[in-house]
C-alpha positions as CSV (number, residue, x, y, z in Angstrom):
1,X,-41.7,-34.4,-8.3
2,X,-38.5,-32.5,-6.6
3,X,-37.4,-35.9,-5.4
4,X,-37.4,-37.2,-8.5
5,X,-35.8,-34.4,-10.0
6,X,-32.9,-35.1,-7.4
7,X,-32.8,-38.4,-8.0
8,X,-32.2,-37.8,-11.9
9,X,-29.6,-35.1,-11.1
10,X,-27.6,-37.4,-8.5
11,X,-27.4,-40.0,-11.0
12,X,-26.7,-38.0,-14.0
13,X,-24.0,-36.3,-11.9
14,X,-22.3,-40.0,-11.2
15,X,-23.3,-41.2,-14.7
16,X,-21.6,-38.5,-16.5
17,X,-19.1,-36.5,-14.5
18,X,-17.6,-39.2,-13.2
19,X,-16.3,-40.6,-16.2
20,X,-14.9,-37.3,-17.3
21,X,-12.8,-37.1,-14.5
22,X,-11.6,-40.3,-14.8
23,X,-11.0,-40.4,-18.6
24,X,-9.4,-36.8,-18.6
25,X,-7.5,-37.7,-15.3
26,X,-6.0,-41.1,-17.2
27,X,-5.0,-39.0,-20.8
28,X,-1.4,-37.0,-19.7
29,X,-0.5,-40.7,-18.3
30,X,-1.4,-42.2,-21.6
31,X,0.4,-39.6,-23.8
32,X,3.2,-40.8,-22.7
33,X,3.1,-44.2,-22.9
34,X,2.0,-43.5,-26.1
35,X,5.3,-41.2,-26.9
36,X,7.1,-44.3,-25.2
37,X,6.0,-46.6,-27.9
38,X,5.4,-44.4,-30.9
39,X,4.9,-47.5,-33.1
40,X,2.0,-49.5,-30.8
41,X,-1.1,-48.8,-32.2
42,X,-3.2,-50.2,-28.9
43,X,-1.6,-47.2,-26.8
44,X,-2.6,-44.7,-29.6
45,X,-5.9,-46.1,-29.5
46,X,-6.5,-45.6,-25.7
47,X,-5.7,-42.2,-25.9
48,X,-8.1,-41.9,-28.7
49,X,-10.7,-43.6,-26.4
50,X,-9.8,-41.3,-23.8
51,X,-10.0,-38.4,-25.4
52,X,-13.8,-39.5,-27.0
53,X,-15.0,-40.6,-23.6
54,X,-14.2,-37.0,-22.4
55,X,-16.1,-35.4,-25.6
56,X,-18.6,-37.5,-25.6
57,X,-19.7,-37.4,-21.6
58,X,-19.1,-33.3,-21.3
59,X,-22.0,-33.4,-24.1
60,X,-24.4,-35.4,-21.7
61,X,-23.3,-33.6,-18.9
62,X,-25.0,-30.6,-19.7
63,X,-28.4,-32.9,-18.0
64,X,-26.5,-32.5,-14.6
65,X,-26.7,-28.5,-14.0
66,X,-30.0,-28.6,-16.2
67,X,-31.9,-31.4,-13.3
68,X,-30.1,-29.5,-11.0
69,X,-31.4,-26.2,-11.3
70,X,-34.8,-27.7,-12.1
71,X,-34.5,-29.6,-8.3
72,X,-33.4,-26.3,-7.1
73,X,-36.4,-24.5,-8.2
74,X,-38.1,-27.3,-6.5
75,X,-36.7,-26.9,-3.1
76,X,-36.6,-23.4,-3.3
77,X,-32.9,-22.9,-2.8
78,X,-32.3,-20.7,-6.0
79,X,-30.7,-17.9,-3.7
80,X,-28.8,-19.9,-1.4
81,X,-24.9,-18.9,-1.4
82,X,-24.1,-22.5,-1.4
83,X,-26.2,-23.0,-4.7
84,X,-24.7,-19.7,-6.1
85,X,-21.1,-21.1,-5.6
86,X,-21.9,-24.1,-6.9
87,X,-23.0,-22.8,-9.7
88,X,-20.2,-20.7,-10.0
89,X,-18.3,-23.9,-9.9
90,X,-19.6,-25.7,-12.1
91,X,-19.5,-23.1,-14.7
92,X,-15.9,-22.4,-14.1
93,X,-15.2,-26.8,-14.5
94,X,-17.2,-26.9,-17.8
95,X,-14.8,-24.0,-18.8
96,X,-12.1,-25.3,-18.2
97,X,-12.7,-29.1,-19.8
98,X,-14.6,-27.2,-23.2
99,X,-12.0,-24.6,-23.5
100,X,-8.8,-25.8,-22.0
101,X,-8.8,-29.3,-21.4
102,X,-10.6,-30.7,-24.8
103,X,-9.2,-28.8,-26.9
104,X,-5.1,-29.8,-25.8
105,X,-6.1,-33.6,-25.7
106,X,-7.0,-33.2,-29.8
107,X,-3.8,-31.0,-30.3
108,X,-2.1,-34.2,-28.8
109,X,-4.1,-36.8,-30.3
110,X,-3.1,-35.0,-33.2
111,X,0.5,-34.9,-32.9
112,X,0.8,-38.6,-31.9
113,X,-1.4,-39.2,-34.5
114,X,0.6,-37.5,-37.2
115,X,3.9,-38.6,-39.1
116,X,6.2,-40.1,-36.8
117,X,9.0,-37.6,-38.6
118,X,6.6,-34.5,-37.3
119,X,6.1,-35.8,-33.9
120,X,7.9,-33.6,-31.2
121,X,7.9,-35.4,-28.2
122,X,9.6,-32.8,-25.8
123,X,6.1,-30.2,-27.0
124,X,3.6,-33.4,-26.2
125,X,4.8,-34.1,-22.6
126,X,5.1,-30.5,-22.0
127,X,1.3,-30.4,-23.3
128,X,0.6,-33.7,-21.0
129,X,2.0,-32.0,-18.1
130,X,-0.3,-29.0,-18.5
131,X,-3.3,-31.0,-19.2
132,X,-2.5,-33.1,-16.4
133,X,-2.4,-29.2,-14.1
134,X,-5.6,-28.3,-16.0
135,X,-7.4,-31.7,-15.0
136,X,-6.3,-31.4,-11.3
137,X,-8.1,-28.1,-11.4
138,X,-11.2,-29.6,-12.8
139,X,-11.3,-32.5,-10.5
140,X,-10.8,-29.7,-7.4
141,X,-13.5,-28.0,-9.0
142,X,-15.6,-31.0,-9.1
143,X,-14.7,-32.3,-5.9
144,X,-15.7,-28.7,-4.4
145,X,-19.2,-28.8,-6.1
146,X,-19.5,-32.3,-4.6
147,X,-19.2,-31.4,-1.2
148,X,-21.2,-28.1,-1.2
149,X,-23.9,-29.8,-2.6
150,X,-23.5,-32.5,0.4
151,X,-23.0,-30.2,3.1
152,X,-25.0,-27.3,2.1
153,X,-24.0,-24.5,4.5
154,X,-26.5,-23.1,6.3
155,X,-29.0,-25.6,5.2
156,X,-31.7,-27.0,7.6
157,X,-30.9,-30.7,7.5
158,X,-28.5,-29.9,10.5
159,X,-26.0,-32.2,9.0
């Protein structure tokens, strides 16, 4: 059953956090080539895509720590430092994209999505530029989790 469990928590890690990273890494850039072309409706509608990619996969993500924890219990691990930090980690990137990174990607889908006469375009790439910050964290984040959980310090694989 633990294999499976790991099985189901690798893949629902690739499935889902994957394309978060991806999608939120790809939104500053798009911003602004959408402020470029305020009157192309295909730009406005990537970062729309973006921005429900990002909403829609941090909801399913929520399997990932779930089958984790589960495969954890499993292999007995539950105490391990490496575990706790990841844990720690992970809590910390699903922070940051619920709290931080969501919510400026809807203030800026909303101003490009506004009256062109309402649009400030100096306040959306200043927003970009902090979302793009904010997503570099998440990706470190991500990227950390990523190899704890391959390394696992002090682990008895040896590897």
């Amino acid at each position: 059953m633990t294999k499976l469990l790991l099985a189901v928590h690798v893949l629902a890690a690739i499935i889902t956090i994957g394309p978060v990273t991806v999608a939120a890494s790809m939104f500053p850039p798009a911003v602004r080539r959408a402020l470029a072309a305020p009157g192309d409706p295909s730009r406005l509608a990537t970062v729309r895509t973006l921005h429900r990619i990002c909403r829609v996969y941090a909801v399913v993500a929520v399997a990932v720590p779930v089958f984790g924890l589960a495969t954890a219990n499993g292999l007995h691990v539950l105490g391990s430092a490496w575990l706790i930090a990841s844990i720690a980690l992970t809590v910390l990137a699903a922070a940051a994209l619920g709290a931080r990174i969501l919510p400026r990607q809807g203030s800026a889908l909303t101003s490009l999505d506004g009256p062109a006469e309402l649009l400030e375009p100096m306040a959306v790439r200043r927003a970009a530029g902090q979302l793009g910050m904010l997503t570099g964290v998440f990706n470190l984040l991500w990227a950390t989790v990523t190899v704890l959980m391959i390394i696992r310090p002090g682990s008895t694989t040896g590897a």
